[in-house]
N, C-alpha and C positions, 0 to 999 in steps of 0.2 A: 421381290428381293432375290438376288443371285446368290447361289450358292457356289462357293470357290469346292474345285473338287481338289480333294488332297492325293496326293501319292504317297500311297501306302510304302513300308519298304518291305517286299519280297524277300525271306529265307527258302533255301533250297537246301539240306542235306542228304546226302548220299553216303549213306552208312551201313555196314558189313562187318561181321568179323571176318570172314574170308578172307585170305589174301586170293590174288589175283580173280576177284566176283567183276573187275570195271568200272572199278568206283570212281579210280582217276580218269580212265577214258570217258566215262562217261559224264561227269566234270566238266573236263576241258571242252567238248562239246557241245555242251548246255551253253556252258558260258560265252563262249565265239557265235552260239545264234544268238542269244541275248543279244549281245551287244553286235552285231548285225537287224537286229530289231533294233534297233534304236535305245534301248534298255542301259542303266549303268551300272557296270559288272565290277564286283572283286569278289576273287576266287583266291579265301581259305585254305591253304595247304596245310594239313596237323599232322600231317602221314611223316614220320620218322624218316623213312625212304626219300621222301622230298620232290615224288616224280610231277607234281603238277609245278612245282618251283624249276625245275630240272626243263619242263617242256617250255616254261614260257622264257625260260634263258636262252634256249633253243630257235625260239621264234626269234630273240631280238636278234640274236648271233646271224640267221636268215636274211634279215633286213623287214623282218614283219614287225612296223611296231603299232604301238597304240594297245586298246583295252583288249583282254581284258586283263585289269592288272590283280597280280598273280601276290600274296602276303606268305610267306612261311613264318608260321604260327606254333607253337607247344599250346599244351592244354595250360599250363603257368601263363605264356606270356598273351593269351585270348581273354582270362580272367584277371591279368591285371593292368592289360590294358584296352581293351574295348567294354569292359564290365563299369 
């Protein structure tokens, strides 16, 4: 008998109180190797500041497009709708 292998779905967070510890550099990072692995990325922005939504506006502005795609999120609009 074969066994179908499942993919699991990977969380990653990077959390600080700190401001400026690289939470969003290091973020956006992760996520462009990921999805250079071959992996499919979405990168959660909760940061008030906005700067990982701010970077991938950035990229499209470039002409860099594709993943990884980039959600600005609240702690409200994460629980009432990905919950």
């Amino acid at each position: 008998m074969k066994h179908r292998q499942r993919n699991l779905m990977r969380s990653v967070a990077f959390l600080s109180q700190k401001g400026g510890s690289g939470k969003t550099t290091l973020a956006v990072h992760v996520a462009v190797a990921a999805c250079e692995a071959q992996e499919k990325v979405v990168l959660i922005d909760s940061d008030p500041q906005g700067s990982a939504a701010d970077w991938g506006a950035a990229r499209k502005r470039a002409g860099i497009e594709g993943p990884p795609g980039i959600e600005k999120a609240s702690a409200a609009t994460l629980t009432n709708q990905w919950c």
